[in-house]
C-alpha positions in Angstrom: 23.9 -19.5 17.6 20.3 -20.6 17.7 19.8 -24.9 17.1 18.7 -25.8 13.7 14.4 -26.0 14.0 13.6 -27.0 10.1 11.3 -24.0 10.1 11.4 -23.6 6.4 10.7 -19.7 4.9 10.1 -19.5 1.3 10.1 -16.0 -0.1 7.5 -15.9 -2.9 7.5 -12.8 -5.3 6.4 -12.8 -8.8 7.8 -8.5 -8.4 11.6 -9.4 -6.6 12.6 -7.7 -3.7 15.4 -5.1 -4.6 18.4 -6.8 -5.8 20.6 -4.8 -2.8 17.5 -5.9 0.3 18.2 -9.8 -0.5 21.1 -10.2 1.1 20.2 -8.7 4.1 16.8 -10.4 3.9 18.6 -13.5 4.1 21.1 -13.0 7.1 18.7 -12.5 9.1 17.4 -15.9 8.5 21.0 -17.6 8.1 21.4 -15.8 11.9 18.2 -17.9 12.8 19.4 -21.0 10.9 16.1 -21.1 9.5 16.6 -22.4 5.9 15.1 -20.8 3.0 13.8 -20.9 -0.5 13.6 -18.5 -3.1 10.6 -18.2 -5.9 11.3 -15.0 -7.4 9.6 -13.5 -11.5 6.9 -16.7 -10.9 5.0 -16.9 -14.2 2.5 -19.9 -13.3 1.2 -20.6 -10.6 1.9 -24.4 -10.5 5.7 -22.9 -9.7 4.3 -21.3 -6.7 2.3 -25.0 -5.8 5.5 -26.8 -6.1 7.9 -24.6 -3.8 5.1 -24.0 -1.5 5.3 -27.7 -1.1 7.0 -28.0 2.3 7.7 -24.3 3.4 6.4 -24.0 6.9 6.5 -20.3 6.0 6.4 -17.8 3.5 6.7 -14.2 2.7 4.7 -12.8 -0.4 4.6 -8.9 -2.0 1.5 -8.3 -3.6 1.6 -12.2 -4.5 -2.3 -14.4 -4.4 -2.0 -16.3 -1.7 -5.5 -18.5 -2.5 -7.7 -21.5 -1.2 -5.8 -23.5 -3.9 -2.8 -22.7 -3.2 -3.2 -23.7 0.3 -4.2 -26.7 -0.6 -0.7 -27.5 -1.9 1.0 -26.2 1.7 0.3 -29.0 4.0 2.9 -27.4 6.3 2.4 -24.0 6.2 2.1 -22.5 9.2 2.3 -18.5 8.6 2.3 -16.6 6.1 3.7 -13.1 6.3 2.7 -10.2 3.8 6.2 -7.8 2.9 3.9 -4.6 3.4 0.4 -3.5 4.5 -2.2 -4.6 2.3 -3.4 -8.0 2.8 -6.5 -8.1 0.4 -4.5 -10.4 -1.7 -4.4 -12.8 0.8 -7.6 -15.3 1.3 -7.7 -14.3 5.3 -11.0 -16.9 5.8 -9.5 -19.1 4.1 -5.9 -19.3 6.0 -7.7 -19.0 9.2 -10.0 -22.2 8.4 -6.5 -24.1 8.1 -5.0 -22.4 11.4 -2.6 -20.4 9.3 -1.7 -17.2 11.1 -1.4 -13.8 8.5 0.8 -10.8 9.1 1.9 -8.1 7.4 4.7 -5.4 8.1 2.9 -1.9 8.7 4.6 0.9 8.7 8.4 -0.6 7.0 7.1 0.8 3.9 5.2 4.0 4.6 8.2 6.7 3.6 8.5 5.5 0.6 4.6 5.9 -0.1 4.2 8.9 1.4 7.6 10.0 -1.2 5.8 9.0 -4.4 2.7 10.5 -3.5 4.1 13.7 -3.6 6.5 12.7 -6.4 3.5 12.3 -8.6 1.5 15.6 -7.2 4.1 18.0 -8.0 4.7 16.3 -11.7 0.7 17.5 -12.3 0.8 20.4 -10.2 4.1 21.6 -12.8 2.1 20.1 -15.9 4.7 17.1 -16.4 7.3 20.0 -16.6 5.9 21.2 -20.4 7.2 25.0 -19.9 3.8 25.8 -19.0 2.9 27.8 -15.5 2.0 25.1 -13.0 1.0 25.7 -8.8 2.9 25.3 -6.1 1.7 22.8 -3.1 2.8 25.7 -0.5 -0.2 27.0 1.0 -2.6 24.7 -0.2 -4.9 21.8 1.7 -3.7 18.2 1.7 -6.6 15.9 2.6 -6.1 12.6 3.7 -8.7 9.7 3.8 -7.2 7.4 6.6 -4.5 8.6 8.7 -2.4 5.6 9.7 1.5 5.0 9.1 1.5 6.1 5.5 -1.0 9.4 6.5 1.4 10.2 9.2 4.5 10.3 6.5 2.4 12.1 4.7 1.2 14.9 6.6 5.2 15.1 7.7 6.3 15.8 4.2 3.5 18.0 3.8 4.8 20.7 6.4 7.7 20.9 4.4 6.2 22.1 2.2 4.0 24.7 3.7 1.1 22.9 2.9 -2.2 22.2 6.0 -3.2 18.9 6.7 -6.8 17.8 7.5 -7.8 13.9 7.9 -10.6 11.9 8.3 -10.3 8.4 10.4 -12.5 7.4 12.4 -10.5 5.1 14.1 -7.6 7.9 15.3 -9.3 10.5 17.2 -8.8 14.6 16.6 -6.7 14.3 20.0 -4.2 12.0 18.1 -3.9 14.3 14.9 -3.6 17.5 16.5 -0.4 16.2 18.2 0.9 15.8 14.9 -0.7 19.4 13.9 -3.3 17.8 11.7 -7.1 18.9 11.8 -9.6 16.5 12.3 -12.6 16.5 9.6 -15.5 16.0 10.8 -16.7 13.8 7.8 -15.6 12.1 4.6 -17.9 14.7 2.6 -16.1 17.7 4.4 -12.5 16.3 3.5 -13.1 16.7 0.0 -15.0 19.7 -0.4 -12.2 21.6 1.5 -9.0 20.2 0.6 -7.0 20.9 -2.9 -5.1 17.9 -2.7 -7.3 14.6 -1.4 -4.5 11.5 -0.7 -6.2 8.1 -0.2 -4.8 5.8 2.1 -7.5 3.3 3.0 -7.3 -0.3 3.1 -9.7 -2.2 0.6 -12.7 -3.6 2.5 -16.3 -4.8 1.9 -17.1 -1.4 3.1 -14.5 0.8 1.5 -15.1 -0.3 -2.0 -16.1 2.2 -4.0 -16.7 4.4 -1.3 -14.9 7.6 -3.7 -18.3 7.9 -5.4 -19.6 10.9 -7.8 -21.2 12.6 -4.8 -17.6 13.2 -3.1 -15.7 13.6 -6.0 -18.1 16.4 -7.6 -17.9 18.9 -4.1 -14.1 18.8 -4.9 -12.3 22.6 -5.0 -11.5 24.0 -8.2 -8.3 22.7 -9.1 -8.3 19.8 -6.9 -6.1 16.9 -7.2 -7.1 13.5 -6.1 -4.2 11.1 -5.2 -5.0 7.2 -4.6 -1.6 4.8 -3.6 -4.2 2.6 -1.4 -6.4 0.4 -4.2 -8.0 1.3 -7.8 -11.1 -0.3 -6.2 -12.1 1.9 -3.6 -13.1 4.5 -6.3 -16.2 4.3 -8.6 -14.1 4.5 -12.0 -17.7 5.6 -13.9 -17.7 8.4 -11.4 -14.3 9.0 -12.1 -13.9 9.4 -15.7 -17.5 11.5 -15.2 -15.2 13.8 -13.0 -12.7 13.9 -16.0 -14.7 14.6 -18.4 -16.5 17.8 -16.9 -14.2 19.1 -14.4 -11.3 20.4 -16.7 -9.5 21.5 -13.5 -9.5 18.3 -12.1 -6.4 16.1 -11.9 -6.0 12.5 -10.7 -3.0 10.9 -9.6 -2.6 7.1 -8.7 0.2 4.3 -7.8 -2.9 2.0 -8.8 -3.6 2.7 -12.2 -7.7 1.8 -12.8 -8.7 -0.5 -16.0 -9.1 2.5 -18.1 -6.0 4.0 -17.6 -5.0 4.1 -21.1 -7.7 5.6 -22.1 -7.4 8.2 -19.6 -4.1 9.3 -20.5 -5.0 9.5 -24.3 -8.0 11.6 -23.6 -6.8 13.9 -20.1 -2.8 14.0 -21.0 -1.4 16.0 -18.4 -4.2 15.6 -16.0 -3.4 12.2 -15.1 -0.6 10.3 -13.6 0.2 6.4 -13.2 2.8 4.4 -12.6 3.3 1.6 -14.9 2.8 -0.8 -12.3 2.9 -0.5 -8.0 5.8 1.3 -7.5 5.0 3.0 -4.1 7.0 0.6 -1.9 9.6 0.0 -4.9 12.7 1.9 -2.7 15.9 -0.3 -1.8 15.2 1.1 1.6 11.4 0.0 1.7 12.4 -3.7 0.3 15.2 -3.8 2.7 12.8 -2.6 5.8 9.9 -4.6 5.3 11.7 -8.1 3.7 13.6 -8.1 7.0 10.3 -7.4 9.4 8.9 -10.2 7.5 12.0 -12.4 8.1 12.0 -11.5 11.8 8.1 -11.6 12.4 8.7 -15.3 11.3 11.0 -16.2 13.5 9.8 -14.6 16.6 6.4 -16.5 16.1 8.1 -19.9 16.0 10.6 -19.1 18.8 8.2 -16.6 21.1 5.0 -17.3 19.9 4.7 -13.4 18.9 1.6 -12.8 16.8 1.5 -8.7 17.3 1.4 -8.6 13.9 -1.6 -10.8 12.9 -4.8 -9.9 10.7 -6.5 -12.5 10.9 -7.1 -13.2 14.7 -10.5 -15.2 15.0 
């Protein structure tokens, strides 16, 4: 049994890990003898200030992790993001104080890449009304970025019968076409060719609001756009503006934009959120990526393993 070190983890999440993923969340860190603390359904964030006190480490969801608040971690060493996304996370500002970021890439990408098409066959079937809907056999799945989540996605997609095209211009065609996936040659040609257009890129500087009115309007008849990545990276003018004069458009999102409600008073059937970011809400996906986090921790105080890092200087 490893010694005790005082490495203290404190697991953060104002949205809890599943109920069932806890326990085995903390075995792994009993096995370590790394003690822990648990912040779970937060409300203020002078809660988070106070537990965050003398944590050496801690593991967020989709939780802020701010200047301020690392101002009130003196001894915070790493912090470790339970998924992919890291834009809630201040990544100048942690590196400034020496405090090395990871994430978990790929523990939740199933459960994504499930939702997604959860959420294109309700619109495709017209939220099961009795009307005729489409079927996804045959069609064109498009998919902006083609990294863990993109690769789940263009698996479940061939069960279905559907093609697969991506654009990534940081996987090469060489890469996709072992996984039977055509290589677009452009952004612009993704969406004018596909039927179903699945966005899985991270929110950057340069990504936001890159879906803009001059992609969206090239879309096919019929087309359905699908975003589980971040309601940012599309221009919600141009969105609604798609809406509005393309009644055979449909939109789909695990990121609902700021005008959601609106949209599904005015497009019904069209449109389809989730009430909040459910995409990596799976007792599996909890489980997977609460226990990454847990071991990514311990194996950069005992090994000094940073393969995980984002925020290397």
């Amino acid at each position: 049994m490893a010694a005790t070190t005082g490495h203290k983890i404190l697991i953060a999440t104002e949205k809890p890990f599943a109920k069932e993923a806890m326990p085995l969340i903390m075995e792994v860190a009993q096995k370590a003898n790394y003690p822990v603390a648990l912040l779970e359904n937060y409300t203020a964030p002078d809660q988070l200030y106070a537990a965050i006190a003398d944590a050496e480490a801690v593991i967020v969801r989709s939780d802020k992790v701010t200047p301020e608040l690392l101002t009130h971690a003196p001894q915070l060493k790493i912090v470790v993001r339970a998924g992919a996304g890291v834009d809630t996370i201040d990544l100048k500002a942690c590196t400034a104080r020496g405090i090395v970021v990871m994430n978990t890439p790929g523990q939740n990408s199933n459960a994504v890449a499930e939702m997604c098409f959860g959420q294109m066959i309700t619109v495709a079937r017209g939220w099961w009304q009795g009307k005729p809907g489409t079927e996804l056999r045959g069609k064109q799945l498009g998919l902006q970025a083609y990294g863990n989540v993109g690769k789940y996605m263009a698996m479940i997609a061939k069960g279905f019968g559907m093609k697969v095209m991506a654009f990534d211009p940081f996987v090469t065609p060489a890469r996709m076409a072992e996984d039977g996936v055509l290589a677009a040659e452009s952004l612009a040609q993704l969406y004018a060719q596909c039927d179903y257009v699945s966005i899985h890129t991270p929110l950057t500087p340069e990504t936001r609001g890159c879906v803009n009115w001059e992609l969206l309007s090239t879309m096919k008849h019929g087309a359905c756009l699908v975003n589980s990545a971040r309601a940012e990276v599309i221009d919600e003018a141009a969105l609604t503006r798609m809406l509005e004069s393309r009644a055979d458009f449909k939109y789909v999102a695990d990121v609902a934009p700021k005008n959601a409600k609106d949209l599904e008073a005015r497009f019904k059937v069209r449109v389809c959120f989730t009430a909040a970011k459910m995409g990596a809400q799976t007792e599996e996906a909890n489980t997977n990526s609460g226990i990454a986090a847990v071991r990514e921790i311990v194996d950069f105080f005992e090994k000094g393993d940073v393969r995980c890092q984002v925020n290397r200087s």
